[in-house]
SEDOTOR-702094 format. One record per residue: x, y, z of N, C-alpha, C in turn. Coordinates in steps of 0.02 Angstrom, whole numbers, padded with zeros to 5 digits, always signed. Layout:
<atoms>
XYZXYZXYZ ...
</atoms>
This chain:
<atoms>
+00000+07343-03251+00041+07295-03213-00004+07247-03175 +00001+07187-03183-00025+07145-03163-00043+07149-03079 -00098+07104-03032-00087+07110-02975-00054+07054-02928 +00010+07068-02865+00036+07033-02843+00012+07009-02782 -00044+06952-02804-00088+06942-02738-00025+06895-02700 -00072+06872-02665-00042+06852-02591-00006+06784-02631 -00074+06742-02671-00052+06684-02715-00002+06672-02751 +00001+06740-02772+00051+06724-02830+00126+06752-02824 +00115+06788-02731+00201+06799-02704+00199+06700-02700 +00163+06694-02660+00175+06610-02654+00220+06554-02699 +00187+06581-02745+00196+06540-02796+00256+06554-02816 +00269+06621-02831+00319+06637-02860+00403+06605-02820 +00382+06640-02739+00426+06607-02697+00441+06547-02713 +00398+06471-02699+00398+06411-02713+00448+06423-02776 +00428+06440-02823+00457+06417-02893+00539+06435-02898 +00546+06497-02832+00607+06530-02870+00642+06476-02822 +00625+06428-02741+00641+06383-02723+00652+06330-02745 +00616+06308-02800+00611+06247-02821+00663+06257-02889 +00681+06325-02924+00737+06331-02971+00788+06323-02934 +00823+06355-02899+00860+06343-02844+00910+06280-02839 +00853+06238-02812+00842+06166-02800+00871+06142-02847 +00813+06138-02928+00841+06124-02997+00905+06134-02993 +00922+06173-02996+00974+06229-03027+01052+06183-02984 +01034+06186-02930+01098+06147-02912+01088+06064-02927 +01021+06030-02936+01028+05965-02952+01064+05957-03023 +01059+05996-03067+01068+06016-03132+01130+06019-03120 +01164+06077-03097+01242+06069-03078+01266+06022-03060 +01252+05968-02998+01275+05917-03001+01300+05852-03047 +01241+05863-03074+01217+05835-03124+01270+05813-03181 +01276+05884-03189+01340+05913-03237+01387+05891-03222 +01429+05914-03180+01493+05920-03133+01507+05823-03139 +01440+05786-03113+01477+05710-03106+01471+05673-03187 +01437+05709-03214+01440+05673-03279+01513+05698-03330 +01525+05765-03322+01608+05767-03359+01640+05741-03302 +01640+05724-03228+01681+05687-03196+01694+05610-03240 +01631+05585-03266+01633+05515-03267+01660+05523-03348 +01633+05564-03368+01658+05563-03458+01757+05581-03452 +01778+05606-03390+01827+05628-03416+01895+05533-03355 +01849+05534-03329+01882+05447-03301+01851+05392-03354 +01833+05388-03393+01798+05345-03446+01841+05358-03514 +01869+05438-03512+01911+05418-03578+01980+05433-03552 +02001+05442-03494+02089+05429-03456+02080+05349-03441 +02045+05319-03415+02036+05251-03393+02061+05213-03457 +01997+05212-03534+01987+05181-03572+02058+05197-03626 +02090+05262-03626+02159+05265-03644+02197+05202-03633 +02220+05239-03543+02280+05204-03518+02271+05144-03530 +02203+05131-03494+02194+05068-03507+02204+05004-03534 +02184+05031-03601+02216+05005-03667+02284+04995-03674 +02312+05038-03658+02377+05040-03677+02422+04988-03614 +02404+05011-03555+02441+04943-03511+02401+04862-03522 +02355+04853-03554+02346+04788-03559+02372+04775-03619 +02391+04825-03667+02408+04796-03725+02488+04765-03718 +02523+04830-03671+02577+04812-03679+02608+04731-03611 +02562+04751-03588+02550+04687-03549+02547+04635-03585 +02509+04595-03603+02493+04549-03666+02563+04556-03713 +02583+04605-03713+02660+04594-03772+02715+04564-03737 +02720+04570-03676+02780+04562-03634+02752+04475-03611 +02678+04456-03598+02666+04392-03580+02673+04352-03655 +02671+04390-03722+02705+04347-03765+02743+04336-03783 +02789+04382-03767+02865+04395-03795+02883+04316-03750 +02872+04296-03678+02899+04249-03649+02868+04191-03668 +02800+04197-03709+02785+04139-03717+02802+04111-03770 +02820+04148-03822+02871+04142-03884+02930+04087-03872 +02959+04139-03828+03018+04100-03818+03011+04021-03773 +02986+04017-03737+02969+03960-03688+02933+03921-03750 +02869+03919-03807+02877+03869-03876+02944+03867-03934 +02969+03921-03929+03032+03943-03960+03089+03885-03936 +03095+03888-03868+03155+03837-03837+03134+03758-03841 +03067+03764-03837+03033+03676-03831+03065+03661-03901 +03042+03714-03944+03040+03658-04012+03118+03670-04028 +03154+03691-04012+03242+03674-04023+03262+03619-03989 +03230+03597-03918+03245+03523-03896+03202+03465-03903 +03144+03501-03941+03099+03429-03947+03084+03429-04039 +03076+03486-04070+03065+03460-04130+03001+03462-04157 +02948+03470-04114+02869+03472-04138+02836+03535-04174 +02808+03503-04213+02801+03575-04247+02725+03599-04220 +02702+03577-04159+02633+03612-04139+02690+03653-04086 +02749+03654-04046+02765+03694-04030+02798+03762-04065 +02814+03764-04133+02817+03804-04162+02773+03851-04179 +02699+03807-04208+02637+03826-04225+02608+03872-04151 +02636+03856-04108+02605+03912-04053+02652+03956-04032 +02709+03958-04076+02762+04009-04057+02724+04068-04124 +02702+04044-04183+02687+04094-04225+02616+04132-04195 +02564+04080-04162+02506+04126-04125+02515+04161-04091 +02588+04143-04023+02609+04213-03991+02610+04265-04040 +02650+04274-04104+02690+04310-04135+02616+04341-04167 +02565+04321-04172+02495+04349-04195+02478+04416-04144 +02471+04361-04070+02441+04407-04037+02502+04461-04038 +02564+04450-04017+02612+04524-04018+02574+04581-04080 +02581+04541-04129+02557+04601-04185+02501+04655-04178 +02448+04613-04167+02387+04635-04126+02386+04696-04080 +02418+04671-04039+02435+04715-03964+02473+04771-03986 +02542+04758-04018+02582+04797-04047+02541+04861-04074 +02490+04843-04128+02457+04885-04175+02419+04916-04117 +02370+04894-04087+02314+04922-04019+02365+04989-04004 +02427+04951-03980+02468+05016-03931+02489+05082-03967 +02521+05043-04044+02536+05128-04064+02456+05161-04090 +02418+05109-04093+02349+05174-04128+02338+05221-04040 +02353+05206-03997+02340+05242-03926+02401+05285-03909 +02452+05249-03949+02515+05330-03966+02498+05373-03984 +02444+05374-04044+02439+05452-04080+02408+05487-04001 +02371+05484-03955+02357+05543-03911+02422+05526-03891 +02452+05513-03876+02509+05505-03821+02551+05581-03820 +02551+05623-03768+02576+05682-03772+02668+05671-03754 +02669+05622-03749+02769+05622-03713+02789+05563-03776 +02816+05611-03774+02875+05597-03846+02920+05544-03816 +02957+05532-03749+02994+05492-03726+02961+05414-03733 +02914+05435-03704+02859+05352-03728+02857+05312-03801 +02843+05385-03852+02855+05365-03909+02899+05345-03932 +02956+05370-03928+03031+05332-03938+03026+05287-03915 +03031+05267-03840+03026+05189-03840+02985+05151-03876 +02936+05144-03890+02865+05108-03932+02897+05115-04020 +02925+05168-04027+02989+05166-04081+03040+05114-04078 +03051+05120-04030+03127+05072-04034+03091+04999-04008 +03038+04979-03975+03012+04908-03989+02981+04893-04040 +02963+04931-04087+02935+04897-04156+02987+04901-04205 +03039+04939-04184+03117+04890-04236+03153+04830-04202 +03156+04846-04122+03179+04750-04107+03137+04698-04147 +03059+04688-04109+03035+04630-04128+03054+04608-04183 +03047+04638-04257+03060+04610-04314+03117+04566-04317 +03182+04611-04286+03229+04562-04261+03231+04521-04243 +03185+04514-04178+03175+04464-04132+03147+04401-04169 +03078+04428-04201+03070+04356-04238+03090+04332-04304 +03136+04352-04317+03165+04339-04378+03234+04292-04357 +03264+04329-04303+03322+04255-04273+03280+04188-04238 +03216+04218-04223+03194+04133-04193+03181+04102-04267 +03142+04145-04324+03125+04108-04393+03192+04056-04411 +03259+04102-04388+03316+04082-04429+03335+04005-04408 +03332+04020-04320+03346+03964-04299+03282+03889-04299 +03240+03894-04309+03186+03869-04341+03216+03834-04379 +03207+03867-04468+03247+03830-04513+03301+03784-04487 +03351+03808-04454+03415+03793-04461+03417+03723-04400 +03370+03717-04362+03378+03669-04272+03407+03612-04314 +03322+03582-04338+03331+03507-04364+03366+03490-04419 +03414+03536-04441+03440+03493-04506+03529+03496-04489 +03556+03454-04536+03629+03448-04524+03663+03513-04526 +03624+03567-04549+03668+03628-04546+03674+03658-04490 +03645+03654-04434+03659+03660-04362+03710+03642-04349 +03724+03567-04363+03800+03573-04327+03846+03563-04385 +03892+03594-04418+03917+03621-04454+03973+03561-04450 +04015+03561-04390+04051+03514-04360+04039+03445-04379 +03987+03431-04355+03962+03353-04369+03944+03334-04445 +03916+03379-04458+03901+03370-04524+03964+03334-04563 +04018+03389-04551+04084+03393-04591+04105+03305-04566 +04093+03292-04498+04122+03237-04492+04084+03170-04513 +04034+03152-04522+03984+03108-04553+04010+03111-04622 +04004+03180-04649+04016+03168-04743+04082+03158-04750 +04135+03185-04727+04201+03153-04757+04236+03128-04724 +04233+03178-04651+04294+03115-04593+04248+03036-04599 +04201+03025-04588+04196+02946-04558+04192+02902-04642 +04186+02931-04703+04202+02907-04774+04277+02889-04771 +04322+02947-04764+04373+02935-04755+04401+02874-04712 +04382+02895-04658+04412+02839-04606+04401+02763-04629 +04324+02748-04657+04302+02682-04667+04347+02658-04754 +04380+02711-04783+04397+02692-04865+04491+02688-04817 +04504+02711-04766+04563+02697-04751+04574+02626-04707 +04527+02598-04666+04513+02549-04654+04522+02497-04704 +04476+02504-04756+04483+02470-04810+04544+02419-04852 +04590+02507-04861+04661+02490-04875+04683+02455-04851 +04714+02455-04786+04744+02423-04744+04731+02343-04728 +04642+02329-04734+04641+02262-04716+04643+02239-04788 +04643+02276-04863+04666+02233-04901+04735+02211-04919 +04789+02270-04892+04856+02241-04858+04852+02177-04837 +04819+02177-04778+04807+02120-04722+04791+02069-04745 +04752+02063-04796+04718+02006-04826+04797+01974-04886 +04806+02026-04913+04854+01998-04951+04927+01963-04914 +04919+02002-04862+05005+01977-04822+04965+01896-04788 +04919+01877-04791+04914+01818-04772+04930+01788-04806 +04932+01792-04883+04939+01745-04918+05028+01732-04943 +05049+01779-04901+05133+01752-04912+05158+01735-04862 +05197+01706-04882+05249+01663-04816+05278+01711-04755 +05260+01681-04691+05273+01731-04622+05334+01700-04613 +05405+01768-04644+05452+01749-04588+05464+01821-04559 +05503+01843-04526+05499+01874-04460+05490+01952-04458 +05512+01960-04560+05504+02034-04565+05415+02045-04582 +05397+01989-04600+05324+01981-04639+05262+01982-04582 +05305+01950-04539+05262+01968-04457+05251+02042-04417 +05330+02058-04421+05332+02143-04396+05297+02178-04456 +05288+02169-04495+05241+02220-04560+05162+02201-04551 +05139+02141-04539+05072+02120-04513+05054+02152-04448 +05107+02142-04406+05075+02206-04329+05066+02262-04348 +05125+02304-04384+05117+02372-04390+05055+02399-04421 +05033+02348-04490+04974+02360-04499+04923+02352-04464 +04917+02323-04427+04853+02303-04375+04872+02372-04332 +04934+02383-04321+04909+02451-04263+04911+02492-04305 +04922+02525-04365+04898+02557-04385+04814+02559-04401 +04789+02523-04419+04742+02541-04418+04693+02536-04338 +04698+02510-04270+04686+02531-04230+04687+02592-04190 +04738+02628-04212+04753+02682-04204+04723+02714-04250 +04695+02711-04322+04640+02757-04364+04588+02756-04311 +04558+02686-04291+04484+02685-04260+04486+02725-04201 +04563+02724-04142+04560+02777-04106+04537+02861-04116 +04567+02875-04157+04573+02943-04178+04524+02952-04196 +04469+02909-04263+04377+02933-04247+04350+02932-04190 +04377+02867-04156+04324+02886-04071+04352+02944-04042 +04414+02962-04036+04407+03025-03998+04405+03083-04021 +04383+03101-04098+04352+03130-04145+04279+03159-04116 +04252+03077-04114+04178+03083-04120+04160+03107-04051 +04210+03108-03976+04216+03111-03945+04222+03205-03899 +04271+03225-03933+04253+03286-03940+04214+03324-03976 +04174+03288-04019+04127+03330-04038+04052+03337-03993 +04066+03283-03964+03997+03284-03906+04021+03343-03840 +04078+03316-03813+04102+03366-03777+04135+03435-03790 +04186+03448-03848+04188+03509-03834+04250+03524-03791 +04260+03490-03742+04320+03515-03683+04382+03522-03709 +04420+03542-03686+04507+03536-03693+04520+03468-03673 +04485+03448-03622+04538+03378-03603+04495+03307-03666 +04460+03315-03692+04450+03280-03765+04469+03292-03797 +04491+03367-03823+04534+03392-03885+04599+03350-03890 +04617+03362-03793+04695+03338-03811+04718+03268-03819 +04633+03224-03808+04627+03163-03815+04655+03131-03887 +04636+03184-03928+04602+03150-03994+04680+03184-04016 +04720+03263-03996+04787+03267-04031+04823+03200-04011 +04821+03175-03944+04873+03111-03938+04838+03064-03975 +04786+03032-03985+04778+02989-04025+04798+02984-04108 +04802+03049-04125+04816+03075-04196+04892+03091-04192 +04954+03071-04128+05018+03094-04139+05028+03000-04146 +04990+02965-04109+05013+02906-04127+04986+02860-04173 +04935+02901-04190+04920+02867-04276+04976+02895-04315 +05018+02936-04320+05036+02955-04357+05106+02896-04337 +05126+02902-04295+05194+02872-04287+05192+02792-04290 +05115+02765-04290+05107+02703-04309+05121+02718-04404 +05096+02780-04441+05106+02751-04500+05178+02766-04514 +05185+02811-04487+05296+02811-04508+05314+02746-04493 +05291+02704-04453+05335+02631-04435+05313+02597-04488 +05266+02595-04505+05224+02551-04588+05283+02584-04637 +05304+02635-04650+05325+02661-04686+05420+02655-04702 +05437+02641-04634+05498+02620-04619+05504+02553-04660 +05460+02506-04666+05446+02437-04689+05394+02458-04763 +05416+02474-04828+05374+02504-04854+05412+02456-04906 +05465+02454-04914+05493+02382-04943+05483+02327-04952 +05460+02294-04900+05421+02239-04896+05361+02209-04919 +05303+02286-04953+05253+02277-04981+05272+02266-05054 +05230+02200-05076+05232+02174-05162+05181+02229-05196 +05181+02242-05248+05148+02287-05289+05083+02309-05287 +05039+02251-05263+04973+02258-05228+04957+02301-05184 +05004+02255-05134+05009+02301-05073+05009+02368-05064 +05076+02379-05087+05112+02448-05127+05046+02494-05143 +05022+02485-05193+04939+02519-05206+04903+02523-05162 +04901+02506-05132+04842+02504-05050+04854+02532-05020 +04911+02530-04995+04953+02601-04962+04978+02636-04986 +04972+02668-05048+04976+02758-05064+04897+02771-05060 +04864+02725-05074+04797+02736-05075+04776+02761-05025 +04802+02727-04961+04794+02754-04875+04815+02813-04883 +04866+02818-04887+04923+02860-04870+04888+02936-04897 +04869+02931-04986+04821+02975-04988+04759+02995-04974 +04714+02960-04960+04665+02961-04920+04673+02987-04865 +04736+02962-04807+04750+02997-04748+04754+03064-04743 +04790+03089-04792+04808+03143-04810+04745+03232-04797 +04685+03170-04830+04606+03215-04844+04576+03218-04771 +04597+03144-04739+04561+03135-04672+04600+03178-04627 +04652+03207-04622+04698+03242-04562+04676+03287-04582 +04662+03321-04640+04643+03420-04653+04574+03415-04635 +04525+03350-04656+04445+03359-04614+04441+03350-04561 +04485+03294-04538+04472+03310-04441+04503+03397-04413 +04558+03424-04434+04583+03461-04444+04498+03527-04433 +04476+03533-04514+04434+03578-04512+04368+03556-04467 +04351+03495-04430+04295+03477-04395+04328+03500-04311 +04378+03486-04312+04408+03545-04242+04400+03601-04225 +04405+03639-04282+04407+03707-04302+04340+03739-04286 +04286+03719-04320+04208+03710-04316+04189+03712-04247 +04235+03629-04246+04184+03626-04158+04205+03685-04105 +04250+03699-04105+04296+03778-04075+04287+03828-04082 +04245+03830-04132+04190+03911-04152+04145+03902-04109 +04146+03987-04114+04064+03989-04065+04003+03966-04062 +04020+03966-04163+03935+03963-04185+03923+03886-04188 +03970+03843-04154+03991+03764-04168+03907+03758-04173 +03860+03778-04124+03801+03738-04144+03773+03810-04161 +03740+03807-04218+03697+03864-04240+03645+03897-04207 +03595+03850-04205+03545+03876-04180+03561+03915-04079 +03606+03864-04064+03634+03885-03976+03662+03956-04013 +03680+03984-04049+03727+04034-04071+03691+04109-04077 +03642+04086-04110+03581+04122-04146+03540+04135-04058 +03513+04084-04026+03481+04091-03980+03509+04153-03939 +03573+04118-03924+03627+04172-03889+03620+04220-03881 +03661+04258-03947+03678+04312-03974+03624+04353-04005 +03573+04350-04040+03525+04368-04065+03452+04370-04027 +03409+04312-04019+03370+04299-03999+03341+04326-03930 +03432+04307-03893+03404+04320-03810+03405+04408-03818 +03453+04431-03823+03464+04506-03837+03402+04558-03851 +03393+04517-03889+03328+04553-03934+03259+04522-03886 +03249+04491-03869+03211+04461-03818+03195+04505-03755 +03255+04518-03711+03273+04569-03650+03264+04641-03664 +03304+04664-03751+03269+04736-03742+03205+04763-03782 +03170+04683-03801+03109+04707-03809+03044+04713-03742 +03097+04668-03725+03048+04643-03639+03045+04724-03605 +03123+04733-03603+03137+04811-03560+03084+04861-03569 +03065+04868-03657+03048+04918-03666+02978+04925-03661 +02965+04860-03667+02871+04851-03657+02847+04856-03584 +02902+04840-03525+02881+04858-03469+02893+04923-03460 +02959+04971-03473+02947+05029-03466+02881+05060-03490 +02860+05056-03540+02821+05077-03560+02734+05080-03524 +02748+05012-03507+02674+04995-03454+02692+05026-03378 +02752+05023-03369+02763+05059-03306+02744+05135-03308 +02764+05182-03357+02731+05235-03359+02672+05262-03366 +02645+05203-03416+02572+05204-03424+02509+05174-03347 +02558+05161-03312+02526+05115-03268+02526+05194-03203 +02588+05230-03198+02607+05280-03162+02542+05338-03177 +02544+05334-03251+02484+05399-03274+02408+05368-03250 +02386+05318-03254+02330+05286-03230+02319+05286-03140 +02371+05301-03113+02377+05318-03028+02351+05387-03035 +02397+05434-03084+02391+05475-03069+02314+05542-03088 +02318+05476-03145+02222+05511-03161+02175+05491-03116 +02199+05444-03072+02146+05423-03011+02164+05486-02970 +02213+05500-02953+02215+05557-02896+02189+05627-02934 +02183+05630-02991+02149+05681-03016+02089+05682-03021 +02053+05636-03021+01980+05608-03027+01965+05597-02953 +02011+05603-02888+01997+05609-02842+01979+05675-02798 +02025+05705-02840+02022+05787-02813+01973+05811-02856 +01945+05794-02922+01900+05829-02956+01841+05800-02888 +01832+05753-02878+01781+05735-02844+01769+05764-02788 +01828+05773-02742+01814+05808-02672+01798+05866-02689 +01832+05932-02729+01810+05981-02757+01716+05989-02773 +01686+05928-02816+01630+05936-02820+01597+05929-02755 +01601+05895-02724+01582+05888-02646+01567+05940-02614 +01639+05980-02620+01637+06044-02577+01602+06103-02601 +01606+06106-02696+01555+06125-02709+01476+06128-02707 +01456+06061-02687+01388+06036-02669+01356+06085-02635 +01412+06065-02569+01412+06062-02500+01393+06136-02496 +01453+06199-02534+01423+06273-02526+01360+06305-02566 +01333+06259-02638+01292+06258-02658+01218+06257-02623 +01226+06186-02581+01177+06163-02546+01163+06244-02482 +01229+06225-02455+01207+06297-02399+01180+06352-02430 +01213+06372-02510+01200+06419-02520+01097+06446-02529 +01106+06389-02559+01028+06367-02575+00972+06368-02521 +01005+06329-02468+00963+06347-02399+00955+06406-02374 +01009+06445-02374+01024+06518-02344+00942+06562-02396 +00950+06542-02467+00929+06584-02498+00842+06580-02502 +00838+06497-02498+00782+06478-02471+00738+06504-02416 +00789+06482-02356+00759+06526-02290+00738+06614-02299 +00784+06656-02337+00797+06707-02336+00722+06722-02386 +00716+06689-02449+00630+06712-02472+00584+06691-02447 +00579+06644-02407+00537+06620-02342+00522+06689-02292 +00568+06704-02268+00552+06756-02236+00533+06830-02263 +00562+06833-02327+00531+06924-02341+00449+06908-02378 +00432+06848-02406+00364+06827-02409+00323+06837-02341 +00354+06802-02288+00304+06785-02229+00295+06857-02195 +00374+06900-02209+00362+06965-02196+00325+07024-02230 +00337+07010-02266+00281+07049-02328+00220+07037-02333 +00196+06990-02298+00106+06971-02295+00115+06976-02213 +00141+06941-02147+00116+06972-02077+00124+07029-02048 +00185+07063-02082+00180+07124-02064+00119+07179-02077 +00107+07174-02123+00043+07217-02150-00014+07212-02117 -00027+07122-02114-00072+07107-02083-00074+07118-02029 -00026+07110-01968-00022+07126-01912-00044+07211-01882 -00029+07255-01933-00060+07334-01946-00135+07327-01952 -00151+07294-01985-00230+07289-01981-00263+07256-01923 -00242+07215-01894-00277+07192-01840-00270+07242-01804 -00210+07263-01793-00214+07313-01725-00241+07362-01738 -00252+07388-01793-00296+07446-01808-00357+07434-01781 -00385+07380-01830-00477+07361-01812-00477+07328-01725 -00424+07306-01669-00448+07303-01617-00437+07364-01578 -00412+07420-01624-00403+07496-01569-00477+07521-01590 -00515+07508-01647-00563+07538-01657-00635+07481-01635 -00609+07434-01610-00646+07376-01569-00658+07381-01495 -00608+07409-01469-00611+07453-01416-00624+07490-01393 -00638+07539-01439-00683+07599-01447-00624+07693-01418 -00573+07647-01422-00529+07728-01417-00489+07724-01474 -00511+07685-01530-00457+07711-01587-00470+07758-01615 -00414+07819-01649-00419+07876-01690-00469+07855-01760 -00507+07878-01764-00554+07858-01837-00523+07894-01875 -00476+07941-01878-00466+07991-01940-00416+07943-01968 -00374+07887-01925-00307+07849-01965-00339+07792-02014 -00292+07793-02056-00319+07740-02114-00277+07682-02111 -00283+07649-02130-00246+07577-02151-00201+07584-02231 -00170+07562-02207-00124+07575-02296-00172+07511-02363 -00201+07543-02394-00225+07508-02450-00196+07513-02516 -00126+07535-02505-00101+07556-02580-00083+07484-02611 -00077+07435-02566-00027+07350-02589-00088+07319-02643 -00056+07298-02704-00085+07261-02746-00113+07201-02725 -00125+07182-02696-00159+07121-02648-00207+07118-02617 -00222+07055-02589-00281+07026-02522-00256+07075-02479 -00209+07106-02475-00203+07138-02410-00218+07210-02411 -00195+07236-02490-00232+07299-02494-00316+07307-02493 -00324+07265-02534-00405+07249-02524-00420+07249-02458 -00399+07197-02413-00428+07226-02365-00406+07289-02302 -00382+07302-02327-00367+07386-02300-00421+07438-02318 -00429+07415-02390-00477+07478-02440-00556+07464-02371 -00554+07395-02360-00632+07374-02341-00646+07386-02271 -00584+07408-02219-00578+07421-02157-00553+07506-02171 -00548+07522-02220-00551+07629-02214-00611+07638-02220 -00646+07580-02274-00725+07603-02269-00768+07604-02250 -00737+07556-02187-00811+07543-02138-00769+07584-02076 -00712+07627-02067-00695+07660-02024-00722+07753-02038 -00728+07743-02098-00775+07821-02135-00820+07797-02122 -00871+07767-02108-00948+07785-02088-00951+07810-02038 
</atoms>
């Protein structure tokens, strides 16, 4: 067995102090590095996931806000930045569910379910209304009235002033005069009934609707008075007015069906589509992308307060570490310092009782210790035997 000099308690002490030491720097060590590995991948999660869905909800509105420009203005760079929103959504969209697969709550998932079947919706009624803003099929109404009511109206016009033209050329006596007014108000009364035609179609109201029925009860009763006097027309004539008469006929069922139109809901398409579709789908995609960041935003509080208490915990662990370490420190400090002055302190007092000259010579000094200190014990029994 080796010998345990004085040096190499020393040493040994030091070292088992300085493991100690290690030993809890090492623990620390530890302890803050899965602290930081485990806030580095809750952080870099959530993280992700509330900016993504963040970014979906700041496009979903920016969609719509190029979405609404280009229904009242028509430009197609505001369209062109309604489809880059619709990029980044995709983007974000994809980011969030690849950060679903950890996602342990199923409730989350359903929602993130049920916003990746709106959107498609969503942008598929703005696509629709897209197509549909700038062309005549938007207004369904107007359309109808441009292609046949205002054909109509201008081929019934027609008739009538070629009446007109011909009754000039016969002699005015008094019945030939009352048949020249009637035609003139008849056809003033056509031009009424397009203006307040064209009239409700801008507005829309009841009190234009009922504009354009009285204008259309006294077109009509202007042509029964033409008609009362239907005798009076020569053969020409005669032709010109069935010609009206049928023509009129086409123009009362198209103003008729351009009423009808404008009195539907869907009177303007794209307002219809926006409405009913667009906004809908708009709000509960909005809903669900904030719920979603709201929870995700709730779990990111709450891994801070967990990453807070992991932290005070290490602290306090330090903290009993550190004491512990001192305690244990101090404590081989002392059975070292005791284990070498005690001994030593036996030897002095020995060699000054025998310095004195009344110490017992027969007592020995303990030389059994593997050490400087047994050694010198062995060297003070031997100079106390001479």
């Amino acid at each position: 067995m080796p010998r345990l000099t004085i040096g190499r308690k020393l040493a040994i002490g030091f070292s088992v102090m300085i493991l100690l030491i290690a030993g809890m720097a090492l623990f620390s060590y530890i302890k803050v590095s899965m602290i930081a590995d485990a806030q580095d991948r809750a952080l870099n999660q959530l993280g992700v996931s509330v900016r993504a869905a963040a970014a979906i909800e700041s496009d979903i509105h920016a969609s719509l806000s190029y979405h609404r420009g280009f229904i009242l203005l028509g430009q197609d760079g505001l369209n062109q930045s309604r489809l880059e929103a619709w990029e980044r959504i995709d983007t974000n969209l994809a980011a969030l569910k690849d950060q679903a697969k950890t996602w342990p709550e199923t409730e989350v998932q359903d929602k993130l379910t049920q916003l990746s079947s709106i959107l498609p919706v969503f942008r598929d009624a703005q696509q629709q209304i897209v197509e549909v803003a700038w062309t005549p099929q938007n207004l369904p109404a107007t359309e109808l009235f441009f292609a046949k009511v205002v054909p109509a109206a201008e081929a019934m016009a027609y008739e009538l002033e070629q009446v007109i033209a011909i009754e000039s050329g016969l002699s005015a006596g008094p019945d030939r005069k009352r048949l020249l007014g009637r035609v003139n108000d008849a056809e003033a009364h056509l031009l009424k009934v397009a203006a307040a035609l064209a009239a409700f179609l801008i507005e829309g109201d009841d009190e234009s609707l009922a504009k354009f029925n009285e204008e259309l009860d006294a077109c009509s009763a202007s042509v029964a008075r033409l008609k009362a006097d239907i005798g009076l027309f020569d053969v020409k004539q005669k032709s010109h007015f069935d010609t009206y008469i049928a023509v009129r006929d086409r123009f009362i069922a198209d103003a008729g069906e351009v009423v009808k139109l404008r009195k539907s809901a869907d009177w303007n398409v794209a307002e219809y589509l926006c409405a009913h579709k667009v906004t809908p789908a708009a709000d509960s995609a909005g809903r669900l992308v904030r719920e979603i960041q709201d929870y995700k935003t709730q779990q990111m509080l709450k891994a801070d307060k967990s990453l807070i208490a992991s932290t005070n915990l290490l602290r306090g662990t330090l903290k009993i570490a550190t004491f512990a370490t001192v305690i244990l420190a101090l404590t081989l400090a002392y059975l070292i310092t005791r284990s070498i002055t005690k001994p030593l302190r036996r030897i002095i007092d020995r060699v000054g009782e025998i310095a004195e000259g009344d110490g017992d010579l027969t007592q020995r000094v303990d030389d059994h210790r593997q050490d400087e200190l047994g050694q010198l014990g062995a060297k003070v029994n031997a100079f106390i035997a001479r």
